[in-house]
Every structure is written in C-alpha cells, then in structure tokens.
C-alpha positions as CSV (number, residue, x, y, z in Angstrom):
1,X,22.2,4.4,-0.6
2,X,24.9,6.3,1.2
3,X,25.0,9.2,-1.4
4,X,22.4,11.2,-2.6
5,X,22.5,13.4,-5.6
6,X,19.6,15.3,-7.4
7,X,20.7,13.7,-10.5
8,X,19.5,10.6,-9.3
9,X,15.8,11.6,-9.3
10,X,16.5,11.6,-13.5
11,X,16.7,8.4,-13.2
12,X,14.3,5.4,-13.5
13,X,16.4,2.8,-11.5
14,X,16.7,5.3,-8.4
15,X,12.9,5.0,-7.8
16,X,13.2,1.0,-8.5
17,X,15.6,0.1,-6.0
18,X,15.0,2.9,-2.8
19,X,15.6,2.1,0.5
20,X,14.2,4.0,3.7
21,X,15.2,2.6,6.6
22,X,16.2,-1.0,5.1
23,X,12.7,-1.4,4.1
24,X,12.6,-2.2,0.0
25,X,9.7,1.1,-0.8
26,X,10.6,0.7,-4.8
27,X,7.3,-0.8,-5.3
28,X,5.2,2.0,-3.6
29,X,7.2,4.7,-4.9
30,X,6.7,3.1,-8.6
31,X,2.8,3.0,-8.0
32,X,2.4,6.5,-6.7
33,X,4.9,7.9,-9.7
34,X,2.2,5.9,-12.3
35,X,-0.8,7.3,-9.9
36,X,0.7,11.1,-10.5
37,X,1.9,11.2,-13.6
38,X,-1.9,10.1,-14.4
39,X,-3.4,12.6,-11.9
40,X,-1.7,14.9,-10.9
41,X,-1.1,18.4,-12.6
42,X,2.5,18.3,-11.4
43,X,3.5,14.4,-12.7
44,X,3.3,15.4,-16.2
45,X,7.9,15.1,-15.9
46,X,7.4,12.1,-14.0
47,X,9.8,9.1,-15.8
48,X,6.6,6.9,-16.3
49,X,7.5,5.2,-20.0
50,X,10.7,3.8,-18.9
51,X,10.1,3.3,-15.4
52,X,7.4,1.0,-16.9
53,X,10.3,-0.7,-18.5
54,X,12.5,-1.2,-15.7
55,X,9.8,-2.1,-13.8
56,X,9.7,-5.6,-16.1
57,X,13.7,-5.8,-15.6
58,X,13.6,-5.6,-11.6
59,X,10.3,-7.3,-10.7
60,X,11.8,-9.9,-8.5
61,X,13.7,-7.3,-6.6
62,X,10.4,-4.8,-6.8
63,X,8.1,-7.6,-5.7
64,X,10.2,-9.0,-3.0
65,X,7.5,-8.4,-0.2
66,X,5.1,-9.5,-2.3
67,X,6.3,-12.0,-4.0
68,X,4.3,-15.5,-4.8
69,X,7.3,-17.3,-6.1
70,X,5.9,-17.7,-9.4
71,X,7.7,-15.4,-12.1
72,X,4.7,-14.9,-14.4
73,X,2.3,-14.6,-11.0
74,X,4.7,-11.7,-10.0
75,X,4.6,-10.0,-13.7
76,X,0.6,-10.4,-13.5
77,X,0.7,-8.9,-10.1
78,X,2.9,-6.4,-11.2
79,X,1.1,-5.2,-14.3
80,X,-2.6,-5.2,-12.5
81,X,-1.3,-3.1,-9.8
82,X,0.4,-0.1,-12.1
83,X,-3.0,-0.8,-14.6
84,X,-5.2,-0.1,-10.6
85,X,-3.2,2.9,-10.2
86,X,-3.2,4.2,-13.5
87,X,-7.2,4.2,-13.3
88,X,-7.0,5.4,-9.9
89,X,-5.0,8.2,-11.4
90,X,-7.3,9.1,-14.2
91,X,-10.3,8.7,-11.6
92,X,-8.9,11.4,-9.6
93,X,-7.9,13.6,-12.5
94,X,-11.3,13.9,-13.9
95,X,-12.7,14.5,-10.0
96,X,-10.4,17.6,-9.9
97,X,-11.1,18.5,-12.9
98,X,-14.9,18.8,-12.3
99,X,-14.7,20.1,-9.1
100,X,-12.8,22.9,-10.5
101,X,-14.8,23.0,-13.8
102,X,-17.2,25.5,-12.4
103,X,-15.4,27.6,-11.1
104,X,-13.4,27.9,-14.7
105,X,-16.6,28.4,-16.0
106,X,-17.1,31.7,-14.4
107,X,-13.8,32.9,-14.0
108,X,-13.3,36.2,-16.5
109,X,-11.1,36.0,-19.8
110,X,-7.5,36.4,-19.6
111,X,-4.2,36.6,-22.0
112,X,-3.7,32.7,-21.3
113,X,-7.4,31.4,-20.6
114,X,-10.4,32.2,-22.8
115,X,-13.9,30.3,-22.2
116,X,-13.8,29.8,-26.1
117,X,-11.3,26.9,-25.0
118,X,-13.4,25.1,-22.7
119,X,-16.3,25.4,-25.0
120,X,-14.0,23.8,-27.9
121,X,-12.8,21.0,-25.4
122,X,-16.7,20.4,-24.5
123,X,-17.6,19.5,-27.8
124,X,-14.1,17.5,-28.7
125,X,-15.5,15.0,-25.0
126,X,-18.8,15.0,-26.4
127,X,-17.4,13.7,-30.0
128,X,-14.4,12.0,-29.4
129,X,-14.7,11.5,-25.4
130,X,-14.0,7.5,-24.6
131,X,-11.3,8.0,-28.1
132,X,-9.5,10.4,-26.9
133,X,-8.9,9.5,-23.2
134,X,-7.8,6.3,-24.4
135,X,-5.3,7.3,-26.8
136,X,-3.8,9.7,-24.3
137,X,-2.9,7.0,-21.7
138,X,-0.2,6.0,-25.0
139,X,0.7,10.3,-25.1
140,X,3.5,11.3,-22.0
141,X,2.7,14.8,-21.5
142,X,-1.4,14.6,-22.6
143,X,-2.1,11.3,-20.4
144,X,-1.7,13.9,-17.6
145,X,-4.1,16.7,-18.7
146,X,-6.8,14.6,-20.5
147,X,-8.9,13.3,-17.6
148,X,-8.4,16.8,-15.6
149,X,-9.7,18.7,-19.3
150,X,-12.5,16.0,-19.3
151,X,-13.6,16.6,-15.9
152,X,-13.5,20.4,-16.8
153,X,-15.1,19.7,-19.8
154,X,-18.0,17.3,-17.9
155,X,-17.7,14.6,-20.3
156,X,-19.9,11.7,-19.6
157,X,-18.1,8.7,-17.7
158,X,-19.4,6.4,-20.2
C-alpha cells in the first residue's frame, strides 16, 4: 500500500489484505476486529458481517502463513479461529461488565442512567439469559453490549 486514505478503513478488503513491513497482518487484524467488535464498548462500527464474508473470498491469501495446503483445512481453520475470538470477545465483555457492575450499582440516578434499568436488565438475564446472548451474536450493534449488560447484570455463566 503506497497510499493511505481514511476512507479505506470503511472498507472490509483494507483490513484483509494489510501489509506492515511486507509481513501479510490481514489475519491478525481480522481476529482482533471479530475479538472487539464482540468486546469491546468501542467495536460496536467495526465491519464484522462482511468482513466475515470476505474473509471466505481471500482465505488463501489470509491464511498464507498458515496455510496447510488443504482448501477446506484452511476454511476450518479459518472459521475455528474467528468462532475462538468471538468467545474470547464475549468472555471479556461480560468480565468488564462485572467488574464494573458494582460500581453502577451504587452510582446515583442521572438524566441518561437510572438503576430501574439495571434492575429491568437483571430480570431479562435471569429469564431469557443463555436466549438472549445467543441471539445477539446474529444482532450487529447488540452482539457488542449484550455480554458487557450481562456481566453488569451478573447473569449466571450457565
């Protein structure tokens, strides 16, 4: 890449394909994007759907270092390293949240945050807990926020 525009971080393929120093980092890049945008407050704009997608396109070229030189071997690989990261993701989500939880708990009622809400998102966890966190991971803005809300929330990790 001998231009860079800010554009480009719109853009799935840019992640894919990213050089640093002649060393291929797509791979890395694509399973710390997956790892935020599961974890991490700020990946909730992160490209996740379709970098998903052109992750399946560019596998050889993605896999490259690790490549086994079988094609479905690669996919396999592939899909159980973005499916580690994207329980990694949620892992750490729900840690923060429940470190964090307490101090919520205490914290005084303002215009935005009222302890009504984390009472309401207590008993949705305790009803629809396992349901809900695994219908969010299909949800691009609420797969971020569900497993930090849970942890808040203390759901069980049943």
């Amino acid at each position: 890449m001998t231009h860079f525009d800010w554009k480009q971080l719109f853009n799935p393929e840019f992640y894919i394909l990213l050089e640093f120093s002649g060393i291929k980092i797509g791979l890395y890049v694509v399973l710390f994007i997956i790892f935020a945008e599961t974890g991490l407050l700020a990946g909730f704009f992160l490209p996740g759907d379709s970098l998903l997608f052109l992750c399946g396109i560019y596998s050889t070229p993605l896999l490259q270092s690790l490549s086994t030189g079988n094609d479905f071997l690669n996919i396999t690989l592939l899909a159980t390293l973005i499916s580690i990261m994207g329980i990694f993701g949620n892992m750490a989500g729900y840690w923060f949240g429940y470190k964090s939880g307490s101090y919520l708990y205490k914290k005084e009622d303002t215009f935005l945050f009222k302890k009504k809400y984390l009472y309401q998102s207590h008993d949705f966890f305790e009803k629809h807990g396992s349901k809900a966190i695994v219908f969010a991971r299909f949800l691009p803005i609420v797969r971020t926020f569900a497993p930090i809300i849970a942890g808040i929330a203390g759901m069980d990790k049943k």
